[in-house]
ZAKOLTOR-426101 format. One record per atom (N, C-alpha, C, O): residue in one letter; x, y, z. Coordinates in steps of 0.05 Angstrom, whole numbers, padded with zeros to 5 digits, always signed. Last residue first. Layout:
N
aXYZ...
//
This chain:
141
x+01989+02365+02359x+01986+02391+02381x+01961+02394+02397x+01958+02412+02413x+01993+02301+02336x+01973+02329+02338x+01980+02348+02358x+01972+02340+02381x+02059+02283+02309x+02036+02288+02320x+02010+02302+02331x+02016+02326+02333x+02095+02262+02263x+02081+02286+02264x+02059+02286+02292x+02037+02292+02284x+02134+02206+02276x+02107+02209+02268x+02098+02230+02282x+02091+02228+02305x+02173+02163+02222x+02171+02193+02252x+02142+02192+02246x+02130+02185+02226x+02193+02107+02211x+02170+02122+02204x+02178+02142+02227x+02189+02135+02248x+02240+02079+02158x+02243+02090+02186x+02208+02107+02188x+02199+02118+02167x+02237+02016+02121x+02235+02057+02124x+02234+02053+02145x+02228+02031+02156x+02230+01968+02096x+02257+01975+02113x+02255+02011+02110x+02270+02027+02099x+02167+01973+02063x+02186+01962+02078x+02213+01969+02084x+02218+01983+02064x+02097+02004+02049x+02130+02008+02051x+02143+01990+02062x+02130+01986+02082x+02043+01967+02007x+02063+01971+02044x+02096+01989+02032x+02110+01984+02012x+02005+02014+01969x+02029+01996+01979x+02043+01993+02006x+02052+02010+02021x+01978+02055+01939x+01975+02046+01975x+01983+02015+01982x+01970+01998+01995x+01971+02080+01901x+02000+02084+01920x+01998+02073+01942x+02012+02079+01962x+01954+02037+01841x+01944+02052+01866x+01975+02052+01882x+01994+02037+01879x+01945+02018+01790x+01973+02018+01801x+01965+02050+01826x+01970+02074+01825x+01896+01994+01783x+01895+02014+01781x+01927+02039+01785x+01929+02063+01784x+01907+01943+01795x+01905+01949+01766x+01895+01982+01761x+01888+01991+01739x+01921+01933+01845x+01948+01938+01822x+01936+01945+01803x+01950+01958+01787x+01882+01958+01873x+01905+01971+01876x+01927+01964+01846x+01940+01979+01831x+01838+01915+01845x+01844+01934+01845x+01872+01961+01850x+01879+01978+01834x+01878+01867+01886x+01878+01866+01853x+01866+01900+01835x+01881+01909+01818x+01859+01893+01930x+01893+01888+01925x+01889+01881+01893x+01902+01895+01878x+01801+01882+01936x+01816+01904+01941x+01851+01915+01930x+01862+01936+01925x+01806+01828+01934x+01789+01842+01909x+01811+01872+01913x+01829+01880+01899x+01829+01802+01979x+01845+01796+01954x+01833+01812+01933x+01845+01812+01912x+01801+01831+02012x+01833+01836+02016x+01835+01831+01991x+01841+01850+01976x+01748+01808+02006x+01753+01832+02006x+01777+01841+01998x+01778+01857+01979x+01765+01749+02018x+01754+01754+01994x+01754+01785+01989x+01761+01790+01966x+01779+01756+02075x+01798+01756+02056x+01791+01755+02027x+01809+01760+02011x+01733+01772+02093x+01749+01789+02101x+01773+01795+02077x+01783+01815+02067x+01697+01730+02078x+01691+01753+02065x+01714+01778+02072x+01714+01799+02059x+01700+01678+02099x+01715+01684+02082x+01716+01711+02068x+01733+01717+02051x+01666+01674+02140x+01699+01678+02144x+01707+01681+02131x+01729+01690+02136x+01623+01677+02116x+01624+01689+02134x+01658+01692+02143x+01670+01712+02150x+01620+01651+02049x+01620+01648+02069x+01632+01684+02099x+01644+01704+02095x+01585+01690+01996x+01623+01684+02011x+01614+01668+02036x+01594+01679+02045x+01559+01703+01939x+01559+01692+01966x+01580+01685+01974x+01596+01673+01959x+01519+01751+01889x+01550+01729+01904x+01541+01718+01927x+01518+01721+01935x+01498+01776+01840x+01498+01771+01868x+01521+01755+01866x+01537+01750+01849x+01481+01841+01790x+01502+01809+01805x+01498+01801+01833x+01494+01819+01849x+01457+01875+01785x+01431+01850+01783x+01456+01833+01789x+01451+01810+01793x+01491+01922+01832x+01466+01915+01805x+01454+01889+01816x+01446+01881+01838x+01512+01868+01873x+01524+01894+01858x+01515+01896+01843x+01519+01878+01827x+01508+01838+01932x+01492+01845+01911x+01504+01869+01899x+01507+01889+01912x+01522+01779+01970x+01532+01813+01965x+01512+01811+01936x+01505+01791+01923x+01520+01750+02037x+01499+01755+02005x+01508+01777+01996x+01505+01797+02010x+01557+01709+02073x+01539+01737+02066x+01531+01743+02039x+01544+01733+02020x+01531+01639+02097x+01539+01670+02075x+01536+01690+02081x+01517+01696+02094x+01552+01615+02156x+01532+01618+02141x+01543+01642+02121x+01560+01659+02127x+01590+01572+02189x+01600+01593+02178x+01581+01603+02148x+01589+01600+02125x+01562+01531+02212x+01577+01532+02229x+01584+01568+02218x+01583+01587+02234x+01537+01498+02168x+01513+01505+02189x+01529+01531+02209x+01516+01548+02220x+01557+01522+02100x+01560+01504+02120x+01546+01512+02146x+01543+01536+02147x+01548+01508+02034x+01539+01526+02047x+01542+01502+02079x+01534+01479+02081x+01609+01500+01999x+01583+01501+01995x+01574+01516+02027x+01589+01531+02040x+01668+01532+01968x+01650+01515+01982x+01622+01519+01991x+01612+01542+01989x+01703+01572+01942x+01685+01545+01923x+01671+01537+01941x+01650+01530+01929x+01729+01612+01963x+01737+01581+01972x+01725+01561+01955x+01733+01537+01954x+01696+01669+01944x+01730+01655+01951x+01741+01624+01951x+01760+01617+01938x+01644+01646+01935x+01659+01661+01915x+01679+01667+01921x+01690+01676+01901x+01614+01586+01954x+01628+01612+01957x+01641+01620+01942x+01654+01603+01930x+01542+01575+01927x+01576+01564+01931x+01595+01597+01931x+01592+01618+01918x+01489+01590+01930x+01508+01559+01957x+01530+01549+01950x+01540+01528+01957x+01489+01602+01864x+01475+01597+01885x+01494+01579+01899x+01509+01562+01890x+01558+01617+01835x+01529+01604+01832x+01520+01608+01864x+01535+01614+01883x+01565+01681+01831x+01576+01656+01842x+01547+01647+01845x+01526+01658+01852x+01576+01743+01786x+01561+01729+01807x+01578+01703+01812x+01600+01701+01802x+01634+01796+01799x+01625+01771+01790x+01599+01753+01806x+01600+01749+01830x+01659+01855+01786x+01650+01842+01801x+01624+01826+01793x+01602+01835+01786x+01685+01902+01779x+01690+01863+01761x+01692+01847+01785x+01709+01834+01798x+01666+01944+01793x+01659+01940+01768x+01663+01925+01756x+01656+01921+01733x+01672+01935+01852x+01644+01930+01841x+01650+01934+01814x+01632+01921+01803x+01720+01955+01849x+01712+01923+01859x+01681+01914+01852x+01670+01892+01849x+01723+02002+01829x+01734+01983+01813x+01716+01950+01825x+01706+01931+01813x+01699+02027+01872x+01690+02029+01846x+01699+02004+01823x+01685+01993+01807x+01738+02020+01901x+01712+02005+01908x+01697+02013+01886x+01677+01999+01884x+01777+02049+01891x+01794+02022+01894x+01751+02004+01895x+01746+01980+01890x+01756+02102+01878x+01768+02087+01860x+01767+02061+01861x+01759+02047+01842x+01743+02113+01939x+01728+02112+01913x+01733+02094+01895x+01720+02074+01892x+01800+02111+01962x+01779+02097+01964x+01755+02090+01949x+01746+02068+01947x+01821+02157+01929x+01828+02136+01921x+01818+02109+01929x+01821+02089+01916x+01785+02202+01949x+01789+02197+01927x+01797+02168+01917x+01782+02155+01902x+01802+02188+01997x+01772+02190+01995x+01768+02187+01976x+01751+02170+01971x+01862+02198+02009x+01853+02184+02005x+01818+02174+02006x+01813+02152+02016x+01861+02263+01991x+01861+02242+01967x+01854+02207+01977x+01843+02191+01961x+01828+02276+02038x+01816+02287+02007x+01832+02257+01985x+01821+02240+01972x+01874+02267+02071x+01841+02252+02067x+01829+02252+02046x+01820+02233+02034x+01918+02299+02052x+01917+02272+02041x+01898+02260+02044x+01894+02241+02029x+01884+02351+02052x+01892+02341+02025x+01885+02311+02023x+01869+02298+02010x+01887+02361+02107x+01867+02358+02094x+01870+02344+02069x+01858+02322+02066x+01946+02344+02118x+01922+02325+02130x+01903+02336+02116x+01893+02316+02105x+01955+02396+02105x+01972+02369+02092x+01943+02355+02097x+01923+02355+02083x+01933+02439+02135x+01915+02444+02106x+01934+02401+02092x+01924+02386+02076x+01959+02419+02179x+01924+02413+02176x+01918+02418+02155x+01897+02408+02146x+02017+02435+02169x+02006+02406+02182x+01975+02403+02171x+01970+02385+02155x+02046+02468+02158x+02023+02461+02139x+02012+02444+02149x+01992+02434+02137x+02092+02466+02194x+02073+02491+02192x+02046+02488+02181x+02026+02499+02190x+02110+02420+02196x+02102+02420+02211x+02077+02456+02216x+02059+02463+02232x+02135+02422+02142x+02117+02404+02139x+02096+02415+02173x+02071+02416+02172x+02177+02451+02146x+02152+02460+02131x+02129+02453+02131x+02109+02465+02125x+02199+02430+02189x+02189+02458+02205x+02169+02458+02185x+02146+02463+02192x+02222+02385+02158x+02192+02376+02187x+02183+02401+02189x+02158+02403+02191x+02247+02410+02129x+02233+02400+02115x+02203+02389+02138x+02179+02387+02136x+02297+02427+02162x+02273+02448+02144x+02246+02435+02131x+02227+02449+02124x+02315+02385+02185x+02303+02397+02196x+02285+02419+02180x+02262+02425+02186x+02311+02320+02136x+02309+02343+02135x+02310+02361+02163x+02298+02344+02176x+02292+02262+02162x+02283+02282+02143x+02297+02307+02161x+02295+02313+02184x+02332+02199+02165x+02320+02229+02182x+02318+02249+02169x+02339+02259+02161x+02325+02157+02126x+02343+02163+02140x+02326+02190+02152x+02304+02195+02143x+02290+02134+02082x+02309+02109+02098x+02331+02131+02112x+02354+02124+02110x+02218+02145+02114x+02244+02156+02094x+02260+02133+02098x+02252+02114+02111x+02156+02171+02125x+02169+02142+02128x+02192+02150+02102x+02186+02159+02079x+02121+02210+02173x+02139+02207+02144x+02156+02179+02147x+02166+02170+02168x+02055+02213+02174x+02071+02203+02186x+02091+02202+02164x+02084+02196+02141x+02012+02265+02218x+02033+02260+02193x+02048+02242+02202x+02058+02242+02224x+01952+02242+02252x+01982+02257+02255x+01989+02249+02220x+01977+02234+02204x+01894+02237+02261x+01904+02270+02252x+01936+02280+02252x+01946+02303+02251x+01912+02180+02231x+01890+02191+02242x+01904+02218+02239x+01921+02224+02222x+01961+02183+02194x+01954+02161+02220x+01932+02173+02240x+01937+02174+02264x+01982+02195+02129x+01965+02195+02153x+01954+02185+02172x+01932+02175+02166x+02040+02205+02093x+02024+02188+02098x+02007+02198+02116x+02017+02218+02123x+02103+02217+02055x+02078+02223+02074x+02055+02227+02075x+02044+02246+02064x+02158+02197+02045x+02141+02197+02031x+02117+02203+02056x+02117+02189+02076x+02222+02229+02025x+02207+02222+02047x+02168+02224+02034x+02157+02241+02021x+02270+02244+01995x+02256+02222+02001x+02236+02212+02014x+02232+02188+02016x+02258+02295+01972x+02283+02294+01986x+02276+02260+02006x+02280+02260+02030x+02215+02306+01941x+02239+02299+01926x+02266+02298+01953x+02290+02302+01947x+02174+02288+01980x+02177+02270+01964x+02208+02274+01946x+02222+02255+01939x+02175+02340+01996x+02179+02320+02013x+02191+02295+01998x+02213+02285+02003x+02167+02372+01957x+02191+02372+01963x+02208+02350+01986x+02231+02345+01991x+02114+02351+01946x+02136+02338+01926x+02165+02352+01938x+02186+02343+01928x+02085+02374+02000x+02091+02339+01991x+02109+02335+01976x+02126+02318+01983x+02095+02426+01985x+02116+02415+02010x+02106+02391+02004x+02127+02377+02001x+02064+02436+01930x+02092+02436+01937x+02110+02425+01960x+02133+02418+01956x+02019+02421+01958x+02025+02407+01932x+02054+02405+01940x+02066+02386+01951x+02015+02456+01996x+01999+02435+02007x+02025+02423+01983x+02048+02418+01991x+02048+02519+01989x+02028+02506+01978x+02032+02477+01985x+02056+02470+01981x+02084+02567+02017x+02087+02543+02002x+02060+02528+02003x+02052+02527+02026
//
């Protein structure tokens, strides 16, 4: 069985799977399968290759996008909060091409979050939180 195929059989018997450093993690609303962990548990490293592969891919994407509407902000005013330049929480200076910006220092985490997440939707990216799933988690041998 092929990398492709044990994800969508994963996927057609609900279970959606994810990567937590070198383990698999399946997050379902009930206990996968025993045939479906042995499959999963045979392909383990060509799986884990894939899903890095895709998410490398989809990292691309999500930062491709953020730099492609991506906006200057006047000189000494932050491009999250509007505010000017303070002694306590100095800018960081982002430059994309000939655009510049400036965020304050605290604000650049969540100025990130909120660019990052508008990409995800407008790219209708899969890297959504799951909520009320059960997660197992594949671990490395």
């Amino acid at each position: 069985m092929t990398v492709t195929e044990a994800l969508e059989l994963a996927r057609l018997q609900g279970v959606e799977v994810t990567l937590d450093g070198d383990d698999l993690v399946l997050k379902a609303e009930a206990a996968p399968p025993p045939g479906l962990l042995a499959i999963l548990g045979r392909g383990k490293w060509d799986i884990v290759a894939a899903l890095r592969l895709r998410e490398a891919e989809e990292r691309r994407r999500i930062v491709q996008w953020v730099n492609d509407h991506f906006t200057s902000s006047p000189a000494g005013v932050c491009a999250h909060c509007g505010g000017g330049a303070r002694l306590e929480d100095p800018f960081v200076v982002l430059f994309v091409g000939t655009d510049r910006g400036e965020v304050h220092g605290n604000c650049h985490s969540t100025w990130l979050a909120e660019r990052e997440a508008q990409a995800c939707e407008a790219l209708g990216s899969s890297h959504s939180a799951a909520f009320g799933h059960r997660d197992l988690i594949l671990p490395s041998k």
